[in-house]
Every structure is written in C-alpha cells, then in structure tokens.
C-alpha positions as CSV (number, residue, x, y, z in Angstrom):
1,X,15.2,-5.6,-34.8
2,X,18.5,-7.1,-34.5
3,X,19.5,-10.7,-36.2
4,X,17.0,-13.1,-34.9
5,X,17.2,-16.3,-36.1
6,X,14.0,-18.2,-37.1
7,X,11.3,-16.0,-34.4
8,X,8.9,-14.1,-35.7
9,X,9.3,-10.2,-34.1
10,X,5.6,-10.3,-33.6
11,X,5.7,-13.6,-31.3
12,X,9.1,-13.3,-29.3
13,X,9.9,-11.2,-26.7
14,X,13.0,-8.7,-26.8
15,X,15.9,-9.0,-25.3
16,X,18.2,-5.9,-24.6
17,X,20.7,-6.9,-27.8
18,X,18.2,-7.3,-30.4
19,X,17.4,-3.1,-29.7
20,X,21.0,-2.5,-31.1
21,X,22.0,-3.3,-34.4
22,X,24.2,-0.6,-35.0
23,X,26.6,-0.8,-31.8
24,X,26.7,-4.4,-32.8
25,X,27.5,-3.8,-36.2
26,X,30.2,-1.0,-35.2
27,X,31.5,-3.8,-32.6
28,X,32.0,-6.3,-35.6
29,X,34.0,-4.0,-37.2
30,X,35.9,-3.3,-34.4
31,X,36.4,-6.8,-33.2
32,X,39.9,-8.8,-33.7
33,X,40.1,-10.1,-37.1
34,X,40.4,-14.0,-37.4
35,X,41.3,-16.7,-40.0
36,X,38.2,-18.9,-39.5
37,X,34.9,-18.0,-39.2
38,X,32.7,-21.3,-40.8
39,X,28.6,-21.4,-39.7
40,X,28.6,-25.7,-40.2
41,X,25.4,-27.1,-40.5
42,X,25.5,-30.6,-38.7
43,X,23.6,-33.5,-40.6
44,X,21.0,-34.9,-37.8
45,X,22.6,-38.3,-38.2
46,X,23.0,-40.5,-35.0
47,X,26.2,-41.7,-33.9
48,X,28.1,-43.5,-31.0
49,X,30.3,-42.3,-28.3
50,X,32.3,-44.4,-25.7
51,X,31.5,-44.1,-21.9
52,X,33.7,-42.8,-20.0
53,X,33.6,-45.3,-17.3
54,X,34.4,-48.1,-20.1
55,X,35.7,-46.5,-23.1
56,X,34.8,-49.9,-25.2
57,X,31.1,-49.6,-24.5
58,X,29.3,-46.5,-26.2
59,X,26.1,-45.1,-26.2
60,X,23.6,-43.6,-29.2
61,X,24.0,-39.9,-29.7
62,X,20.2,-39.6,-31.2
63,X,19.7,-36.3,-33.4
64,X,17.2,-33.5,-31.9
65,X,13.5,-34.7,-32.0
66,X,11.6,-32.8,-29.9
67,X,8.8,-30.4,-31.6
68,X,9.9,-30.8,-34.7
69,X,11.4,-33.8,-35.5
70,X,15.4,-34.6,-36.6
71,X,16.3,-31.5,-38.3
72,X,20.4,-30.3,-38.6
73,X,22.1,-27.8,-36.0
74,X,24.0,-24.7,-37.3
75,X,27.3,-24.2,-35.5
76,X,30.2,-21.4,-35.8
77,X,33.8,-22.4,-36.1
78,X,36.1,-19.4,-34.8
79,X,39.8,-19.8,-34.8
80,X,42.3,-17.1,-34.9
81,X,44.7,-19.3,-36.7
82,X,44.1,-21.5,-39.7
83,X,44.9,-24.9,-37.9
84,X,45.0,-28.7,-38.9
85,X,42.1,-30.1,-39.6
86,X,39.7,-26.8,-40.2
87,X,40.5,-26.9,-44.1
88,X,39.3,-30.5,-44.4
89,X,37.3,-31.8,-47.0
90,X,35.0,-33.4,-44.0
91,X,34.6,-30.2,-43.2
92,X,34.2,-27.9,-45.7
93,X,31.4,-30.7,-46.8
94,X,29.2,-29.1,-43.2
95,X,30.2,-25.4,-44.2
96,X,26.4,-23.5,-44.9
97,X,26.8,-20.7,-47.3
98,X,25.9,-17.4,-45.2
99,X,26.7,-14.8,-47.8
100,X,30.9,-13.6,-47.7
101,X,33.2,-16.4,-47.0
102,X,34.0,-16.7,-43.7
103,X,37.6,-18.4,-44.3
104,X,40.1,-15.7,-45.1
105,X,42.9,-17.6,-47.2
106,X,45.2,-14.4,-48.6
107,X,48.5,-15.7,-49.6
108,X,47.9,-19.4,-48.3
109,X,49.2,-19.5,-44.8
110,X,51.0,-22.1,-42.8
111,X,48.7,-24.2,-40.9
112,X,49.3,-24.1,-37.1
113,X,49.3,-27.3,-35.6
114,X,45.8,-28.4,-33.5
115,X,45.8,-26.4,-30.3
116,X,45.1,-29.1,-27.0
117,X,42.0,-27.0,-26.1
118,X,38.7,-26.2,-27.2
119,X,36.1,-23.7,-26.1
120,X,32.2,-25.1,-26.6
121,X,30.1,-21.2,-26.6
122,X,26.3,-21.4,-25.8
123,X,25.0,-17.8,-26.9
124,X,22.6,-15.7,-24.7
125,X,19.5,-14.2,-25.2
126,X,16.5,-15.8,-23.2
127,X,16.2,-18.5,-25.4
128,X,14.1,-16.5,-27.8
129,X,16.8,-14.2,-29.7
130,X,20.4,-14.0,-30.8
131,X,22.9,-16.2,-32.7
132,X,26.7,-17.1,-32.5
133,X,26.6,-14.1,-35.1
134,X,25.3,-11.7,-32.9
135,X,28.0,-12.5,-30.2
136,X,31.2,-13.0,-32.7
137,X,32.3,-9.6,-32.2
138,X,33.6,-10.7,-27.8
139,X,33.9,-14.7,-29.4
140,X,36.8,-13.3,-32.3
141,X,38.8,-11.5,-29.0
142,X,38.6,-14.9,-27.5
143,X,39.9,-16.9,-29.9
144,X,42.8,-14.1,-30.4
145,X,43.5,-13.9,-26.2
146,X,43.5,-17.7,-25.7
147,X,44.8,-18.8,-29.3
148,X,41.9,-22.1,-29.0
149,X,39.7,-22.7,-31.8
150,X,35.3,-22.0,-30.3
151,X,32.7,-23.7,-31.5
152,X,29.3,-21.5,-31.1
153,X,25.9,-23.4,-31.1
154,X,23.4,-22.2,-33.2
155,X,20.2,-23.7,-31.5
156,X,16.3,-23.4,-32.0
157,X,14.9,-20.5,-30.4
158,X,11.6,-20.4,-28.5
159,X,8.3,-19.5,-29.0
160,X,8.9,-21.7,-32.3
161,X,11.3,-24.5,-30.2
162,X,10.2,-24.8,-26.7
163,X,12.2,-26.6,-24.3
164,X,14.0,-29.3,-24.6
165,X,14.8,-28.2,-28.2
166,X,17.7,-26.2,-27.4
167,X,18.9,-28.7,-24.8
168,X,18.7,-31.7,-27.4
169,X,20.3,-29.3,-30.2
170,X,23.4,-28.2,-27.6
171,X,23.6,-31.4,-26.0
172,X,24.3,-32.9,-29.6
173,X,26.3,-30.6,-30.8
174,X,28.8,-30.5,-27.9
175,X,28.8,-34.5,-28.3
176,X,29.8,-34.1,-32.2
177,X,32.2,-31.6,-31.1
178,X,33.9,-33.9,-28.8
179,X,34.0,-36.9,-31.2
180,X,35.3,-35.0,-34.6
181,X,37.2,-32.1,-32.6
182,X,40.2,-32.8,-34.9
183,X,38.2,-31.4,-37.7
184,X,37.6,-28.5,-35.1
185,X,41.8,-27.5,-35.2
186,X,42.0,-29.5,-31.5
187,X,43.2,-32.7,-30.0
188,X,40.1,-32.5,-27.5
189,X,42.6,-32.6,-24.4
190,X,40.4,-29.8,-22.5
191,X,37.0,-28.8,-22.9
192,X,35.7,-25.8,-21.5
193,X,31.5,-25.0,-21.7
194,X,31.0,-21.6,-21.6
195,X,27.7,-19.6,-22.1
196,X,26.3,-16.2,-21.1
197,X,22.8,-15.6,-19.4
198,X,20.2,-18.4,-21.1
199,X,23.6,-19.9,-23.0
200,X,24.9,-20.5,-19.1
201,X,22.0,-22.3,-18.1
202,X,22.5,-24.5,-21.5
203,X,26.0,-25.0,-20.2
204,X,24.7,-26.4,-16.8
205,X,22.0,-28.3,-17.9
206,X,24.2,-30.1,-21.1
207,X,26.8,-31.0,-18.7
208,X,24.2,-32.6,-17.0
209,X,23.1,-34.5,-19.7
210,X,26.2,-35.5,-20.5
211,X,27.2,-37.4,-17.0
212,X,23.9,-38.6,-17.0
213,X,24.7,-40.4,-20.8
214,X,27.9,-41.8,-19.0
215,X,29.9,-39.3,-22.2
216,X,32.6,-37.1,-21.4
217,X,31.7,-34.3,-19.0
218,X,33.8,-30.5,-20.2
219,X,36.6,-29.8,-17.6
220,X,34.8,-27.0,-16.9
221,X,32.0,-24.7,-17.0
222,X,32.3,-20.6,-17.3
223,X,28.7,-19.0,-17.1
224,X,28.1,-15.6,-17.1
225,X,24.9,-13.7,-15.1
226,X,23.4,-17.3,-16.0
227,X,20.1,-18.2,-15.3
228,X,19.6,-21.2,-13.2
229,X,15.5,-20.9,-11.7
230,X,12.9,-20.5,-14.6
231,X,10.5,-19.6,-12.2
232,X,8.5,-16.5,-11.8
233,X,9.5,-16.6,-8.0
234,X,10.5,-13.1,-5.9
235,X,14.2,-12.6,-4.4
236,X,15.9,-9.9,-3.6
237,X,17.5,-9.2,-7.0
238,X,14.6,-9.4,-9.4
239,X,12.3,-7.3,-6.9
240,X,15.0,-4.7,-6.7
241,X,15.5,-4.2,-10.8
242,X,11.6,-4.0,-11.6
243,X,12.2,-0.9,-13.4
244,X,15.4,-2.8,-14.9
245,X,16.0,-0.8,-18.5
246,X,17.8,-3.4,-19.8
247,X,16.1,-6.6,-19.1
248,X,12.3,-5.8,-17.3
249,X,11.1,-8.3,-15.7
250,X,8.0,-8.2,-17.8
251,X,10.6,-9.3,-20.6
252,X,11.9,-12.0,-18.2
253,X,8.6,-13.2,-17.8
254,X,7.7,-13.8,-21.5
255,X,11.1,-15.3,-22.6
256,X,10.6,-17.7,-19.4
257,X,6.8,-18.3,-20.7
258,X,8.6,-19.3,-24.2
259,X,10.5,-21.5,-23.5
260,X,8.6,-23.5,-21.0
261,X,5.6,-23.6,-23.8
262,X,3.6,-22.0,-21.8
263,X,0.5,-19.9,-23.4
264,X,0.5,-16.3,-23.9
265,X,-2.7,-14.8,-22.6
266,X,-4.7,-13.6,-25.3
267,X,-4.8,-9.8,-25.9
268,X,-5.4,-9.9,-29.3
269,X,-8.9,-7.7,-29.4
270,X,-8.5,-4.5,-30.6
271,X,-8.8,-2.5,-27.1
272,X,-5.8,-4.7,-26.4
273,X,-4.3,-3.8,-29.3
274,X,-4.8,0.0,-29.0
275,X,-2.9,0.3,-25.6
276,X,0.1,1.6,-27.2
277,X,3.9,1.1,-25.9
278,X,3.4,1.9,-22.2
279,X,0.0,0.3,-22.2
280,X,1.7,-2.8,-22.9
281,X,4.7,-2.0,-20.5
282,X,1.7,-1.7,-17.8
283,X,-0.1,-4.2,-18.4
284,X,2.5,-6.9,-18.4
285,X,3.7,-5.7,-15.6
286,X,0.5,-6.2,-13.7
287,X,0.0,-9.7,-15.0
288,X,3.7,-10.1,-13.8
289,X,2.9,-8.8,-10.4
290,X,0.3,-11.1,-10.2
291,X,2.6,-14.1,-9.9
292,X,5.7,-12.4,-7.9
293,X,3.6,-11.2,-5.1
294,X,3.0,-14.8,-3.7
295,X,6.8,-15.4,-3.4
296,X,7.3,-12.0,-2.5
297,X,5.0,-12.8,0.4
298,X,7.0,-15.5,0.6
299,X,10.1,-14.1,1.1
300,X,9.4,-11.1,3.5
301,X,7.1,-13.7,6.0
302,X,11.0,-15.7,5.5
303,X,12.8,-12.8,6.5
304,X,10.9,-11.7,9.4
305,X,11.0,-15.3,11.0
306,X,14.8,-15.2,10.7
307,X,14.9,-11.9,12.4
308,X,12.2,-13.3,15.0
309,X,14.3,-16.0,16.2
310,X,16.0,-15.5,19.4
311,X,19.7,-14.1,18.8
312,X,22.8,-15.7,18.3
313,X,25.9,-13.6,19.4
314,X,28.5,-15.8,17.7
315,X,26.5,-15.0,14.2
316,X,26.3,-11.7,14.2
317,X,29.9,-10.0,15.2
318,X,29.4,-6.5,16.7
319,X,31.5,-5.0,14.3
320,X,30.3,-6.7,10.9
321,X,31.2,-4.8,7.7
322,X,28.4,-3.3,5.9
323,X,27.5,-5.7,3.2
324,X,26.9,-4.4,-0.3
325,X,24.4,-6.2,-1.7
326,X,21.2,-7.9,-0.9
327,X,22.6,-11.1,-2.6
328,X,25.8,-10.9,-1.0
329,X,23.6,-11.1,2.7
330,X,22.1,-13.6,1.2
331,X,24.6,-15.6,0.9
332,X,26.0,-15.2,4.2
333,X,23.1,-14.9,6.6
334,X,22.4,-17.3,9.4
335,X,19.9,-20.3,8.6
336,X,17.2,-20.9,10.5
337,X,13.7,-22.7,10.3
338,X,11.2,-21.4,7.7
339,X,7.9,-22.9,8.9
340,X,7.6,-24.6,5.0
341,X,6.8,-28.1,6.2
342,X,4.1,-28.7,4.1
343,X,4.9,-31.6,0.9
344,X,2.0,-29.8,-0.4
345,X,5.2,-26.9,-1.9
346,X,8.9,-27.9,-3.4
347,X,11.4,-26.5,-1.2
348,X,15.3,-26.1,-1.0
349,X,14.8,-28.5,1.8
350,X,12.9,-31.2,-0.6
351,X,16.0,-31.4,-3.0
352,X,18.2,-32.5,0.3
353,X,19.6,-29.3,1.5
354,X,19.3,-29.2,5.2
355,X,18.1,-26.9,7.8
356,X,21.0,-27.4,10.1
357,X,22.4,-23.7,11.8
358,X,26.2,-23.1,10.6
359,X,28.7,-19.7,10.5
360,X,29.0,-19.2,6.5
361,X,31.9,-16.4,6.2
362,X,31.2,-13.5,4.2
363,X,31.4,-13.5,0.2
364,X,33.4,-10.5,-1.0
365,X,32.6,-9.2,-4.2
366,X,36.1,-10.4,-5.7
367,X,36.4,-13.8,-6.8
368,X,36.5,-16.4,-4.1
369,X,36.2,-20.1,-3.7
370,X,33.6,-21.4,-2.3
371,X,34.5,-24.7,-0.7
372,X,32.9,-27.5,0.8
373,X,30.5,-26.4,4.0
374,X,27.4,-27.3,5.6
375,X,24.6,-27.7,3.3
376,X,22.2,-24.7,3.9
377,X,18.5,-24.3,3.4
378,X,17.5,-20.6,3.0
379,X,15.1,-20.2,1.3
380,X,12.9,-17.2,-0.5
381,X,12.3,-18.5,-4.2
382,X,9.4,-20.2,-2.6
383,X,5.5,-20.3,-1.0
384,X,5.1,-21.2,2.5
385,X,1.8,-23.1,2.9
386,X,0.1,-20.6,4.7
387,X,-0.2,-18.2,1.7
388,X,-4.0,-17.3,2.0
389,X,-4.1,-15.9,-2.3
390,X,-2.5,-19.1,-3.6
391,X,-4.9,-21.2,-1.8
392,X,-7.4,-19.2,-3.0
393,X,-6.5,-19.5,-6.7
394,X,-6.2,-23.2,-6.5
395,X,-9.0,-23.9,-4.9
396,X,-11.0,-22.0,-7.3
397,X,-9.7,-23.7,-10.0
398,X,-9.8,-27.3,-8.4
399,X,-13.7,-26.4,-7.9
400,X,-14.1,-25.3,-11.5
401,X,-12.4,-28.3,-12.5
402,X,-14.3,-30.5,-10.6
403,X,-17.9,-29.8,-11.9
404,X,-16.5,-30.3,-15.6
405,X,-14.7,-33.5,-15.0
406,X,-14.8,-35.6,-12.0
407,X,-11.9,-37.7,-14.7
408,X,-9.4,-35.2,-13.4
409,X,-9.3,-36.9,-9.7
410,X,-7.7,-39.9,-11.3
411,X,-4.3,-37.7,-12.2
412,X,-2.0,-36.0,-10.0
413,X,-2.5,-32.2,-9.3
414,X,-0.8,-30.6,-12.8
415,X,-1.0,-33.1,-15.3
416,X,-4.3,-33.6,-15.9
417,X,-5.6,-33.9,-19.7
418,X,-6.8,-31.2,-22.0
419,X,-10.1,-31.5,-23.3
420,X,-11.1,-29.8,-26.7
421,X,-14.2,-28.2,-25.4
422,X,-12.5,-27.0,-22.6
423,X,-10.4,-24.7,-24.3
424,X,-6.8,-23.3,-23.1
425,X,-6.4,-23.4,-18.7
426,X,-4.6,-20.9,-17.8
427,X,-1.4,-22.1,-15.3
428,X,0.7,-19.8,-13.3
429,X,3.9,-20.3,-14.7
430,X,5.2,-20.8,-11.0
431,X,2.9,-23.8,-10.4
432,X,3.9,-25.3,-14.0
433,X,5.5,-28.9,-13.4
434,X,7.5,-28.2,-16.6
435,X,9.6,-25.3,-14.8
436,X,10.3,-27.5,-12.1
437,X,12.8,-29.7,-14.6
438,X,16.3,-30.0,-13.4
439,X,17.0,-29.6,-17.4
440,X,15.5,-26.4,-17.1
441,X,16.1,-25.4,-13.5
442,X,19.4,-26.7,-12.6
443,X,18.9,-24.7,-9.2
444,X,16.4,-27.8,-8.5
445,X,18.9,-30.4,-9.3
446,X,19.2,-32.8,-6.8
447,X,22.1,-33.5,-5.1
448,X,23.4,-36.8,-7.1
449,X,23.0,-34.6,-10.2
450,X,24.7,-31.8,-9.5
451,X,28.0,-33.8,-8.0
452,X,28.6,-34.7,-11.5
453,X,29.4,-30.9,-12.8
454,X,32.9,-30.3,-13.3
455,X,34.2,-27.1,-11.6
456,X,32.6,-23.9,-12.2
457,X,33.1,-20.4,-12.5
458,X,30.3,-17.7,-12.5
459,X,30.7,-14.0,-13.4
460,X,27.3,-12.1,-12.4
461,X,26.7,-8.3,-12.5
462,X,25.5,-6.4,-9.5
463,X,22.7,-4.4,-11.3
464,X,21.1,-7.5,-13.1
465,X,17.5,-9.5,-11.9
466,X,19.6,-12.4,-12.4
467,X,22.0,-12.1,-9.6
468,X,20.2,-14.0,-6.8
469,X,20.2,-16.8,-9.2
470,X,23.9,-16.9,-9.8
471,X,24.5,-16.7,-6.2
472,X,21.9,-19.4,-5.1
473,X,23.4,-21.8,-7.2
474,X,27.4,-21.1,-6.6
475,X,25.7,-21.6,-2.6
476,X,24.4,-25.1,-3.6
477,X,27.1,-26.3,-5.1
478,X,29.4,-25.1,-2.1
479,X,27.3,-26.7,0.1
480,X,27.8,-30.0,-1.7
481,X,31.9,-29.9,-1.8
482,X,32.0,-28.8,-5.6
483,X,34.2,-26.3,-6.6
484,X,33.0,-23.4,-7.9
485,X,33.9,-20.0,-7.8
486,X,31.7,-16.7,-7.9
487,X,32.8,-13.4,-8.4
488,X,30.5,-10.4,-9.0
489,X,31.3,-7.3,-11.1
490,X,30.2,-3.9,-10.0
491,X,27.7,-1.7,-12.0
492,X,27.4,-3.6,-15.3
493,X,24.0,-4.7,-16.3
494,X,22.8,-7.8,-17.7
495,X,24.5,-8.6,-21.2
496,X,27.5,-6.7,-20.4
497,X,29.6,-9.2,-22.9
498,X,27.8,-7.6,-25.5
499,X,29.0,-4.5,-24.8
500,X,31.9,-5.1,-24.2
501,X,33.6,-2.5,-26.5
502,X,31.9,-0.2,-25.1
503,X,33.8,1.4,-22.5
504,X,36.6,0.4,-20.1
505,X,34.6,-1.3,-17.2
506,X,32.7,-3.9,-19.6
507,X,36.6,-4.6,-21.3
508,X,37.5,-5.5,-17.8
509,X,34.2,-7.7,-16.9
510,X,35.0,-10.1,-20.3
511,X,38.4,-9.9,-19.6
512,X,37.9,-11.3,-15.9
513,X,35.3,-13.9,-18.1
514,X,38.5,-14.7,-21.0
515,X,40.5,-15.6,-18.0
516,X,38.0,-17.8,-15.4
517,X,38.4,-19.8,-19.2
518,X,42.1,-19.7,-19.4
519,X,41.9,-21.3,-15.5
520,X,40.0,-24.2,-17.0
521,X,41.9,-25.1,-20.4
522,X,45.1,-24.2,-18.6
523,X,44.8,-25.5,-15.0
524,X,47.5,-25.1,-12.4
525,X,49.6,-28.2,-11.4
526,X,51.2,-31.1,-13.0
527,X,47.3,-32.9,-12.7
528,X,43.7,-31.3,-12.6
529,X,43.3,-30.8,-8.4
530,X,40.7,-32.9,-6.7
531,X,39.6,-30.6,-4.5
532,X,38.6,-26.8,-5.0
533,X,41.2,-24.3,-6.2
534,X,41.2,-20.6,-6.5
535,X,41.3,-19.0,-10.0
536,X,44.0,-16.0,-10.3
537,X,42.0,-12.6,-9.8
C-alpha cells in the first residue's frame, strides 16, 4: 500500500493513490527539482493573533485537542528558490528528520528575497490516507510555475483522528503560517488555500473557522473535485459512477464513516472473513445501497414533480442546446416546489435558500463566473417526508428504544446516551447529527457563514461521484452574491492531480488548477475587486 501516514491498512479504507506506489515514485522522479523541501513539525504551543476587525485585540490560537489531546502538526515547506527566512535558525529548530535532507545547499546559493505570496496546500485522500509526500511530485511544479514558497499540512488521518482533528490540526497550522510566514520565504501579502478532494473541503471549512475567530481569512480558495456534503445522500453524479474504478462509492462510504466516527458494522466472523475480494466489493455495496436508495427515492419523486408542474414557455426555449451532463442540468433547471414541508427533514430550504421560480442561464463546461442571482432551492440530496422505508426504520427503532429506556424521551431525536449494556446502535450515516456540521458539510452552511469565504475557484472532473457536490455548492454561493467560479474538465476521474504526469489531458487539468491560483495571488487591478470577476481561461 502506498505511504499512509499513521492508519493501520487493516482499518482504513483505500483511496485510488494508495494502489500506486510505483507511478508515484516514477512521478517523484520526474517532478521539478526544488531547493526546499523541509517536513516542520509544529510545537502544540498556543499563541495569539490580532483580529482583523481590530488589529490591537487578538484572540488564542489553542493547539489541536480533540481525540487525543495537544500533540504537534507536521507540515512541508516547498520552495523552488532558497529565500529569506527558510534557512533560519527558528526554523531549522521545527525541521523533523525524514531520512535524506530535504534542503539541497550545493555551492551556497544566493538567497532570493521573500516572495509577497504564499500557497497554504491541504492534501487529498478522504481523510484516511495520503501525505504532503504523496502529493509533492504536482506541489514541486507549483512552486517552480508560480515561483511562491507552499506550505503542505500534514494532518491526522481518520479512523485513528476523527473529525474535527483534521480541522483543528489545518485550522492551526494555516494560523501559524500566517503569523511566522517570514520564516516561510514570504511577506504574507496574499494567501491562497488550496486543497484537492477531502483537502478542498479542509480549505472551505478552515476559512470558515477562521472568519468565525475574527483572524485573517486567505484571499482565496482553489478546490479541486472537493467534497462539500458528507452525507450518504443520492444525486445524479454518485448514482451514475456506482461502478466508479477509481473511487467506488462503497469506498466513499467508509472514508465518510471514518471520519464522522461512525462504527463499522461488524463482519469480523469468519464467514465474513471468507468472502474474498468481490465478496467484500458486494457486500458493501449492498449495505451502501441500503442508505442511497431513500435519497434516491428522493430524488426521482423531485424530478417527476418538476416535470409534473404545468409548463413554462419562457424556461424552456424551443431550441435549447443539448446539455452534457446531468450536473450541468442541474444547475440550470427551473425551480419549483418540492412538497418537503415537513421540519421533521433538513432541507436546502431550512438553511435560507428559497423556493422562489427564476431563469438561471446555462453553465458551460468552461470556466464561468457565477454571479449574484436569485437564491434557488433544488433539491435532491434529501428525503421528502413521505418516504414510506425511512419511516419504517425509525419507527422501529424509536419502538425498540422505548421499551429499554423510557430516559430517552427526555433528549432530542439523535443524541440520546449510550448505555453499556446496550451495546453499539447502529445509525445510518445519513440520519447522523454529526454529518450535518457546517465544519464538515459546508454545503449546509448557513447563509451568514458562507458570506464570509473569500472568492473561490472550483475545478471538478466530469467522470467523478463528486461532481454534484462541486456544482451544488459553486450554486449556493452564486445564489448568495459570492464570487466563485466553476469550471469542469472533461474525462478525468477523481484524483486527476495525482496523475498528472501521466498524459497530456491531466497536464492541462493542473495546469488550468496552477493558474485559478495565479488569479488569486496575482489578482487583476490596482485593488482586489469587490464584486465577482472572471479568471483568464
């Protein structure tokens, strides 16, 4: 198995990189060769840092505590150029030993002088697998193309370090990086997040953080194919790649699991155990099915009561292009009522999008702005109330429950205690309060939250379960006035940054990624605009 830091193979699910050590060891040494490559392990030491509202007033930067109490975070320094400040004796004081020096000093160059930007990287891999290692080979060609020293994160991976470990660990790290980024070879003048797949949702959800600290937000966010709804809810995208070879949504599932804490179901007898490879392929899809069928209900009873409702000529133009994708109709299809009143279910409309009709213009699969509109409220990520299985299931369990302890009234439906000689409940990960976290699911944000991201700039991949994610959240944010831009790439899977030596296609995909990051350090204009702007393509 491929480097995994800290996860046991036996207890973490794979992810598509961790099947390939040898394209990632040939892309290593293939990549661009760089002066500075430092892993820094960060003392857990607290610290202050002014708010931006009031520079002289600062707030506590704590150390990570959950799971495991205050522990350090590993990062990677990356700098094409030896620059001021990245020789330090401060430094070199956080620089963890990791076998061959990673500071190439040859006949003792001149230092370059600190470069005015800095790139904070969040690495990929469902939260349960990779390191800033595993993804220096694409990080090296980016510190070479934008000549800015990038500071990967190194955080705690799941099953071990559930959520909010990795949040507490990034969010920290991105704070230190901001205070000491002289040490970094930077002046700190532009900050740019940027994170692939689980890293992109870390990118989202520490910018979050940060506003909500009153600290300095980055000046902007690039997430590739991120994920933004930790929920095992159908859409179009993730029903369409079942048989996804790169990322099966029975993987999905488990890395999800993982990093919510949620409890693997026990298999562990030996019938279990004697399944073989596609006995465990089959299985997990079943138990997978078993949660997606209720949103897939979901969505199809959704769809047929938009098609239901009595036509509207100025929507639907006579002569409409053929659309390419099922996300990209998605994005542009007429709104309409979905019958979800109930407060029993969290809906799109419960986190203040509205209902109200509007003509949304057609996303192209080029990059595009998408600017401020009407706030929309389709929906297919969740139950209606009428779905006849759910009830079922919760009923049954709200009967069981109520035999064993009539206690349980007294709490509100999902956190009620744990009793020893009850044993492990079993809760559909879709019903799990924990999923429901803005921190994890920035998709559920509400609207006072996510007006505090900076601007953002999504790359997604047409043949990935992902991409309704990706294009759900570039919608919200459009429909609140932020600007954000989405452009999707055509056949390149999930992960394509990792591969992208490997032919000319995925070369073009990162490049497109290398320069939605160049828009944010480098931004056009005297000032940063106020209002939405459009990348160049």
């Amino acid at each position: 198995m491929g480097h995994v830091r800290g996860t046991p193979a036996s207890s973490s699910p794979p992810t598509p990189a961790s099947f390939c050590p040898l394209p990632q060891s040939l892309a290593n040494m293939a990549s661009a060769t760089v002066r500075v490559s430092r892993l820094l392990s960060l003392p857990p030491k607290a610290f202050e840092m002014p708010l931006t509202a009031d520079p002289k007033l600062t707030v506590t930067i704590s150390p990570p505590l959950a799971h495991t109490g205050p522990g350090p975070v590993l990062v990677r320094l990356i700098s094409y150029d030896l620059r001021e400040g990245q020789d330090s004796e401060e430094l070199s004081s956080l620089v963890r030993s990791e076998g061959p020096r990673g500071l190439e000093l040859r006949p003792r160059p001149q230092q370059a002088p600190r470069s005015r930007s800095l790139v904070v990287h969040i690495h990929g891999g469902g939260f349960v697998a990779q390191t800033s290692k595993s993804h220096e080979p694409y990080l090296k060609s980016w510190a070479q193309e934008l000549g800015v020293p990038i500071l990967s994160i190194d955080y705690s991976l799941a099953p071990e370090a559930p959520f909010p470990r990795a949040l507490e660990e990034c969010f920290y790290a991105y704070c230190w990086a901001v205070k000491h980024c002289g040490l970094l070879g930077s002046t700190g003048e532009r900050i740019c997040l940027a994170g692939d797949s689980a890293g992109g949702n870390l990118c989202f959800t520490v910018s979050l953080r940060a506003a909500a600290y009153g600290v300095r937000v980055p000046d902007g966010i690039m997430a590739a194919y991120p994920a933004t709804m930790l929920q095992s809810a159908a859409s179009p995208s993730r029903l369409l790649s079942l048989m996804d070879p790169l990322l099966p949504l029975s993987v999905l599932s488990k890395c999800v699991s993982a990093y919510a804490g949620g409890e693997m179901e026990d298999h562990s007898d030996s019938d279990q155990k004697a399944l073989g490879m596609m006995g465990l392929v089959r299985r997990d899809t079943a138990l997978l099915f078993r949660d997606l069928r209720l949103g897939a209900s979901s969505w199809l009873n959704s769809f047929l009561e938009l098609s239901g409702h009595k036509s509207r000529p100025n929507l639907v133009p006579t002569e409409e292009p053929m659309r390419r994708s099922v996300s990209e109709a998605a994005l542009a299809q007429p709104e309409g009522p979905l019958g979800t009143d109930s407060l029993k279910y969290l809906t799109l409309h419960d986190l203040s999008l509205s209902s109200e009709t509007q003509d949304t213009p057609e996303l192209s699969l080029s990059a595009e702005t998408l600017g401020p509109t009407t706030p929309s409220a389709v929906n297919f990520l969740f139950r209606p109330e009428d779905a006849p299985e759910e009830a079922e299931a919760r009923d049954e369990i709200s009967t069981k429950e109520e035999k064993v302890y009539s206690v349980r009234a007294a709490f509100p439906e999902g956190f009620h205690p744990r009793r020893s000689s009850q044993g492990a409940i079993q809760m559909p990960l879709y019903s799990a309060p924990i999923v429901k976290n803005p921190f994890m699911s920035p998709l559920l944000a509400p609207d006072s939250m996510l007006q505090t991201l900076p601007p953002v700039h999504i790359v997604a991949c047409a043949l990935d379960p992902m991409l309704d994610d990706s294009v759900m959240f570039a919608r919200r944010l459009r429909s609140l006035g932020q600007p954000v831009t989405l452009h999707v790439v055509e056949d390149l899977p999930h992960g394509f940054l990792s591969l992208a030596a490997l032919c000319r296609e995925t070369r073009q995909a990162a490049a497109l990624c290398v320069d939605r990051i160049r828009f944010i350090l480098n931004p056009p204009g005297p000032a940063t605009p106020a209002g939405p702007t459009t990348p160049p393509v």
